[in-house]
C-alpha positions in Angstrom: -35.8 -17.9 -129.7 -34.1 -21.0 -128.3 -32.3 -19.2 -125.8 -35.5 -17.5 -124.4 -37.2 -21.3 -124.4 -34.4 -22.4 -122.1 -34.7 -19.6 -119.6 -38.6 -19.7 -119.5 -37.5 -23.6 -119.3 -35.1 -23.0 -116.4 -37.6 -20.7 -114.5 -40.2 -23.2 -114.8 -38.0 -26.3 -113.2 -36.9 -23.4 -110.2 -40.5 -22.2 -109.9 -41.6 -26.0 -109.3 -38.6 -26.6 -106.9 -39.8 -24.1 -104.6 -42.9 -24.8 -104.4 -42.2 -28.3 -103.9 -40.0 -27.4 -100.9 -42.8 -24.7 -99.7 -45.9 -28.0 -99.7 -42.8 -30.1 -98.1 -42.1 -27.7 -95.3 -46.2 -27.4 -94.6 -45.9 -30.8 -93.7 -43.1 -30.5 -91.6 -43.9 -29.5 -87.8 -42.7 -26.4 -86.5 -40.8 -26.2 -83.2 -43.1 -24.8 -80.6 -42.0 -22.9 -77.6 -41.0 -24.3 -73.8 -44.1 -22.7 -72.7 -46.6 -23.7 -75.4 -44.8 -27.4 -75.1 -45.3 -27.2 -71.4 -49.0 -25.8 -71.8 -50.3 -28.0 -74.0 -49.0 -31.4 -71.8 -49.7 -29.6 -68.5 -51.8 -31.2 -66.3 -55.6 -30.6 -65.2 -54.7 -30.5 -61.6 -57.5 -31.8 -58.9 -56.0 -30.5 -55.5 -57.7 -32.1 -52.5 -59.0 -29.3 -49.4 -59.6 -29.5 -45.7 -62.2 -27.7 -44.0 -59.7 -27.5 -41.5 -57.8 -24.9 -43.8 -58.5 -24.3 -47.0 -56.0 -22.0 -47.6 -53.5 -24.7 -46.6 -53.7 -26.4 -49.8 -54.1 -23.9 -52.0 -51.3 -23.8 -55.3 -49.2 -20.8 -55.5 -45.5 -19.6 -56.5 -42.7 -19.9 -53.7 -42.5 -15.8 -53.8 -46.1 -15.7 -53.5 -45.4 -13.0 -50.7 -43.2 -10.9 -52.3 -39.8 -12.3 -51.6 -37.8 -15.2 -51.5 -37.0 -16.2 -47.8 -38.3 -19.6 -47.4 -38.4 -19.1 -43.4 -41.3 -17.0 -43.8 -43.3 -18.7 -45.8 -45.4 -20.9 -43.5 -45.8 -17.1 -41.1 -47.2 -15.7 -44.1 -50.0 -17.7 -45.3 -52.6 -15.5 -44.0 -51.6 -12.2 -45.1 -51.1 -12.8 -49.2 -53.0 -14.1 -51.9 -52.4 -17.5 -52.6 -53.0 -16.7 -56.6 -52.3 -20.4 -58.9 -49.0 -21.4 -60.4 -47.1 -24.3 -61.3 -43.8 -24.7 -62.0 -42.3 -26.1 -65.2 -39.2 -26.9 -66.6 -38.3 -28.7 -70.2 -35.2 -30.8 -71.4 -34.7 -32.1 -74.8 -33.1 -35.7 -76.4 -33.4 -36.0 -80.3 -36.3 -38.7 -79.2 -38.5 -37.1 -76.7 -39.1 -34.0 -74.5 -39.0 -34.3 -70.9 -41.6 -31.7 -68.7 -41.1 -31.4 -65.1 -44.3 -29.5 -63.3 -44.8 -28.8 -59.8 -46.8 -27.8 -57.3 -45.9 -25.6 -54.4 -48.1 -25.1 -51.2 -46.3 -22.6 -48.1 -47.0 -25.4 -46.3 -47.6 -29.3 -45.5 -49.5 -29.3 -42.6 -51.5 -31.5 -40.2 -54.1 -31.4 -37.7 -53.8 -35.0 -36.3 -52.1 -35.5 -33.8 -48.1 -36.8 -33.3 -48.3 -36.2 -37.3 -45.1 -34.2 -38.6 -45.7 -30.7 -40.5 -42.5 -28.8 -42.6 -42.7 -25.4 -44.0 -42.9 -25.2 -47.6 -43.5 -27.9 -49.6 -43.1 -28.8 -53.8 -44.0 -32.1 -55.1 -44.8 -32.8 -59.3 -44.6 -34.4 -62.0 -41.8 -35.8 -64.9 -43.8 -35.7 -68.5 -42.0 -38.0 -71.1 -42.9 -37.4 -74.5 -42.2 -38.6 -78.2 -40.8 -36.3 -80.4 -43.4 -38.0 -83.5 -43.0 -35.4 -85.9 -46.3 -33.5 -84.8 -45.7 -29.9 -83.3 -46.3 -31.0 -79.9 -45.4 -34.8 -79.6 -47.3 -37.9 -78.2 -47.4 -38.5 -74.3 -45.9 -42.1 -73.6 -45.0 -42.2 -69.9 -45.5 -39.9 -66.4 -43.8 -40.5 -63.2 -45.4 -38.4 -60.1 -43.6 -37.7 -57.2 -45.3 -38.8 -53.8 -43.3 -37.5 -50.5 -40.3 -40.2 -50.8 -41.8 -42.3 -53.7 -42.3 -42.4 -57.4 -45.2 -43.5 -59.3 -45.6 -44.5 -62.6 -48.3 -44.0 -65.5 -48.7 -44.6 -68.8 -51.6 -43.4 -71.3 -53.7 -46.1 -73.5 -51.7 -46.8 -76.3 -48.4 -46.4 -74.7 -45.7 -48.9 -76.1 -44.0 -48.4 -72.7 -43.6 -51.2 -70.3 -42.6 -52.0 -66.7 -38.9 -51.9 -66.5 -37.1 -52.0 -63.1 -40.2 -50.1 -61.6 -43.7 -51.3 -61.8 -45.8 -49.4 -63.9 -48.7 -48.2 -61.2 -51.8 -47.4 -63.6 -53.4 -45.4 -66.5 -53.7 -42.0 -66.9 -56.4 -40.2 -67.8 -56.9 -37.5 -69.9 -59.7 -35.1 -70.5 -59.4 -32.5 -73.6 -59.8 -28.6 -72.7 -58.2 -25.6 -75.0 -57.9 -28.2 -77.9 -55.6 -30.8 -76.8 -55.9 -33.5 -74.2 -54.4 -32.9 -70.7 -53.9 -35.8 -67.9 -55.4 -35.4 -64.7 -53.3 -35.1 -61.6 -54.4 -35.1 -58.1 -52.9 -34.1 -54.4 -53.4 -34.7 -51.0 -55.0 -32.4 -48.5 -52.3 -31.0 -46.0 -48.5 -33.4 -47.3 -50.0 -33.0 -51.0 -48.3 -36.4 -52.4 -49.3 -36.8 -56.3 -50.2 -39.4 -58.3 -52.1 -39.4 -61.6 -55.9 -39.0 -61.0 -57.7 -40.5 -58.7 -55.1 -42.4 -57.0 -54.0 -39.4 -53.9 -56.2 -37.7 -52.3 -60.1 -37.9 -51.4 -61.5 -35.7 -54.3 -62.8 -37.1 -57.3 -64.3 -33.8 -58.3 -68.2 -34.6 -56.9 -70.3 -31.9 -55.6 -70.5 -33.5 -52.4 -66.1 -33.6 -52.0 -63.8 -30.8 -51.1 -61.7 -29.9 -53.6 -60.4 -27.5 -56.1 -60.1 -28.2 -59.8 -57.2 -26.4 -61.6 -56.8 -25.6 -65.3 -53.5 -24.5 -66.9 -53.0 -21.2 -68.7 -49.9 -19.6 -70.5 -51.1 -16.0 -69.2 -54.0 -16.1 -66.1 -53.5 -16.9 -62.7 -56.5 -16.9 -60.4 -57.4 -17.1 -56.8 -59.9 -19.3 -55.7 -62.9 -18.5 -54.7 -63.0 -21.0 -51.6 -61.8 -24.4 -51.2 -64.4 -25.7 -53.5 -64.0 -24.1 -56.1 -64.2 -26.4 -59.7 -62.9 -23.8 -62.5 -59.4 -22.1 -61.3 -56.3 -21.0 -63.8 -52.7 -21.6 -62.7 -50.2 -19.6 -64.6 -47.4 -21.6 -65.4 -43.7 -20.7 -64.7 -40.7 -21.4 -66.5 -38.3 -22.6 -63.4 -35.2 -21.1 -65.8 -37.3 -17.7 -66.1 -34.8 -14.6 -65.1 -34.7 -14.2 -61.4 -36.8 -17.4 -60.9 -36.3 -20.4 -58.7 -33.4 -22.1 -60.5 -31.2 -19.0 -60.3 -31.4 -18.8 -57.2 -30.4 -21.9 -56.7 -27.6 -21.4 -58.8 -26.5 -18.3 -56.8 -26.8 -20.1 -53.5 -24.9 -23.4 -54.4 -22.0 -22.5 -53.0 -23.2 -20.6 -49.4 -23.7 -22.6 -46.6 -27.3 -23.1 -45.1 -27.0 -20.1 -43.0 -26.0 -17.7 -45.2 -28.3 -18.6 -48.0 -32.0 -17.1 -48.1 -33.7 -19.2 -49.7 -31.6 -23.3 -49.7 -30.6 -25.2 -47.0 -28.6 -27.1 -49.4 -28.8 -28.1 -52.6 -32.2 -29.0 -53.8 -33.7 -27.8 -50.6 -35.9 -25.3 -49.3 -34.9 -23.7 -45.9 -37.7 -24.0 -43.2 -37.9 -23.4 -39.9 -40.8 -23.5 -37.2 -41.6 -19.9 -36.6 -45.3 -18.8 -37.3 -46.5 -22.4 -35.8 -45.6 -25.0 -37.1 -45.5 -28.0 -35.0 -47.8 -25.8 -32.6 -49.7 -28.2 -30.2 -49.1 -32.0 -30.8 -47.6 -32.4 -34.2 -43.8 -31.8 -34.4 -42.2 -29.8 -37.3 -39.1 -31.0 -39.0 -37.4 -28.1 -40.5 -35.0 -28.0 -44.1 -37.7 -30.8 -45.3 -39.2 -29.6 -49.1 -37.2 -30.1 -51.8 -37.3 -29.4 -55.8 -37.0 -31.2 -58.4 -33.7 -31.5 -58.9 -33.9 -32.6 -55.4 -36.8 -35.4 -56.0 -36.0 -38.6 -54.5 -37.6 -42.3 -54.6 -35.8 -43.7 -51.3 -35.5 -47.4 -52.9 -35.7 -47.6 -56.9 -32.1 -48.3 -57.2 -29.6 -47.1 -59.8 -32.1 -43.6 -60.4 -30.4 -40.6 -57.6 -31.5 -38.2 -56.3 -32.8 -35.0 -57.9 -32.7 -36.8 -61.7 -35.9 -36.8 -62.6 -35.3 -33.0 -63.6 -31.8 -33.0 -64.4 -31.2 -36.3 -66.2 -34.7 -37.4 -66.9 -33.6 -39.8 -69.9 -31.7 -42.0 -67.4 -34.5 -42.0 -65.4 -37.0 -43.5 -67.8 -34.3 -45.6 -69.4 -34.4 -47.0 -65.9 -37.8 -47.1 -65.1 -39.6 -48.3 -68.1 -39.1 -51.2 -70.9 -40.4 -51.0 -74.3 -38.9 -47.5 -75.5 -37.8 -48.1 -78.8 -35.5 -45.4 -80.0 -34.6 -43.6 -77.7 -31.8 -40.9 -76.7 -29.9 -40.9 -73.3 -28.2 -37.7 -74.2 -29.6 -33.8 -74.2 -29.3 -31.1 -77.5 -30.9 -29.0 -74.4 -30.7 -29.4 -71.0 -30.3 -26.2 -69.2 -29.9 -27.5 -65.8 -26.4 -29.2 -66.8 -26.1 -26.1 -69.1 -26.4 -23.8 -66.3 -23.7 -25.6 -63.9 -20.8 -26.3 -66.4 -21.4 -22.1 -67.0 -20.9 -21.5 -63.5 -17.9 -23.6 -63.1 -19.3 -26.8 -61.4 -17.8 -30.2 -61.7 -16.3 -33.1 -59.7 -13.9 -30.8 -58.3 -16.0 -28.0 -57.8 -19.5 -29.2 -56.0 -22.5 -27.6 -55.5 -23.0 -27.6 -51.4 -24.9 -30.6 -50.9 -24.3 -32.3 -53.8 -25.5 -35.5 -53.9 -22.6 -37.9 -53.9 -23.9 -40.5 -56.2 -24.4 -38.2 -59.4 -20.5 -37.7 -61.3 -21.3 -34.1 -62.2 -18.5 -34.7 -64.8 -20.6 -37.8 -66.2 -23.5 -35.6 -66.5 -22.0 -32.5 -68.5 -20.7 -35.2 -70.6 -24.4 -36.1 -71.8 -24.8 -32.4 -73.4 -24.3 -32.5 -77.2 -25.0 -29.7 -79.8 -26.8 -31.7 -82.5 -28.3 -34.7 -83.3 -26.7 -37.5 -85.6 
């Protein structure tokens, strides 16, 4: 009898144990995937239109016409669909998440005159946010890239503060699919961004040209003119299998004219075929470049093409006020990636740019946090 009060004893204090642990781990957030991360921050896009053409500004993917030669791109605008996607990319600290998006347009055109015009053209956006112990984080901090400049943003309530760069505004967020998204905006025809409404001439009014985009983990959608308020883009993982980043990765070693789809690294070819530059603008060719080719031409110590592949520096740079806060990646598949393929100091990507120690930077990869 004493032995069988011990075991029911013994089961009772194991019974409790588990189900302690079970209420524990309810509380406890669950990792969420690189795309519902990267849908849930992405941004409600307002993309300014000219009459002029429409079709010009429209959002799309970089194979939007089936294949990957970036001197085609600006001949082909025409004659495919210009269905909406965004690019995205995530990277990971034990601190925060960092979410590149961007935008792609065939081309950045002009009609004014002794303006410049470049085929192809890709300009975003680096999310920072807090890893708070919610599923998907808290926003703290955005930096938009505008031609050859950054911007900065913070939401209300950011503890973030002005650090060797001026913090430029607020942004502002509206809620849509149960979580609240910060509004973006672009340019008609170069398509610089900035958090909403600093780029641009649409504010979304009835009376402004414009295009409203919404994200989505599974639609993409065409518009049905370049007024058009309710549009899906379908985002992209930039790491996806036979996406953009691999073949930048495959062409990181060939030389501009062997290459389909780089000039060099971080660079879209382009040429002037299919008219660009016809009549009085001029087009510059080898001009649009990705993310990990993102440059602000004077904030100092920050290089080029960080803001995707070592987007802790950048912030640690670029803003006071961040509390704890790690420099260094438990994910980061962009360094990942290059250490795989054999890159270092003494092994460059073609076009590498000089002041990034590619050695340094597989350094910051770690397997775990402390």
């Amino acid at each position: 009898m004493g032995l069988r009060r011990v075991f029911l004893v013994a089961i009772g204090v194991i019974l409790a144990i588990v189900v302690g642990s079970l209420t524990q781990l309810k509380g406890i957030a669950q990792s969420p995937t690189d795309l519902d991360l990267a849908a849930n921050h992405a941004p409600i896009h307002y993309q300014d239109t000219d009459s002029t053409k429409y079709s010009g500004d429209y959002i799309t993917r970089f194979d939007y016409d089936g294949d990957w030669q970036a001197t085609n791109n600006w001949d082909n605008l025409q004659r495919f669909a210009l269905n909406a996607h965004a690019y995205y990319s995530v990277v990971e600290t034990c601190t925060h998440w960092f979410i590149t998006y961007s935008f792609f347009h065939p081309q950045d055109w002009t009609d004014i005159p002794f303006d410049q015009e470049h085929e192809n053209d890709l300009e975003g956006l680096l999310a920072i946010v807090r890893k708070d112990g919610s599923t998907f984080g808290k926003p703290e901090g955005m930096v938009t890239a505008f031609h050859r400049d950054f911007y900065s943003y913070t939401p209300v309530g950011s503890p973030l503060r002005s650090g060797t760069e001026s913090i430029d505004g607020t942004v502002t967020t509206s809620s849509y699919n149960g979580s609240q998204h910060p509004l973006t905006t672009q340019e008609a025809k170069g398509h610089g961004l900035k958090a909403w409404p600093n780029a641009g001439n649409f504010r979304g009014a009835s009376n402004e040209d414009g295009i409203i985009y919404y994200p989505s983990k599974t639609t993409t959608e065409l518009p049905a003119s370049g007024n058009d308020r309710n549009v899906q883009y379908l985002l992209l993982d930039v790491f996806a299998p036979s996406g953009v980043w691999q073949h930048q990765l495959n062409e990181a070693s060939l030389s501009s004219s062997s290459a389909l789809t780089f000039a060099s690294w971080g660079t879209f070819k382009g040429d002037s075929s299919g008219g660009c530059g016809a009549g009085a603008p001029t087009c510059s060719t080898n001009s649009a470049n990705t993310p990990w080719g993102w440059d602000d031409s004077n904030d100092g110590a920050v290089y080029k093409g960080e803001m995707a592949l070592d987007p802790a520096h950048l912030a640690d740079v670029y803003f006071d006020g961040l509390g704890n806060f790690d420099t260094t990646y438990i994910r980061n598949q962009f360094i990942k990636d290059l250490s795989d393929r054999g890159y270092n100091t003494a092994n460059l990507p073609q076009g590498w740019p000089t002041q990034i120690n590619l050695n340094v930077l597989s350094g910051k990869l770690k397997n775990q946090c402390s």
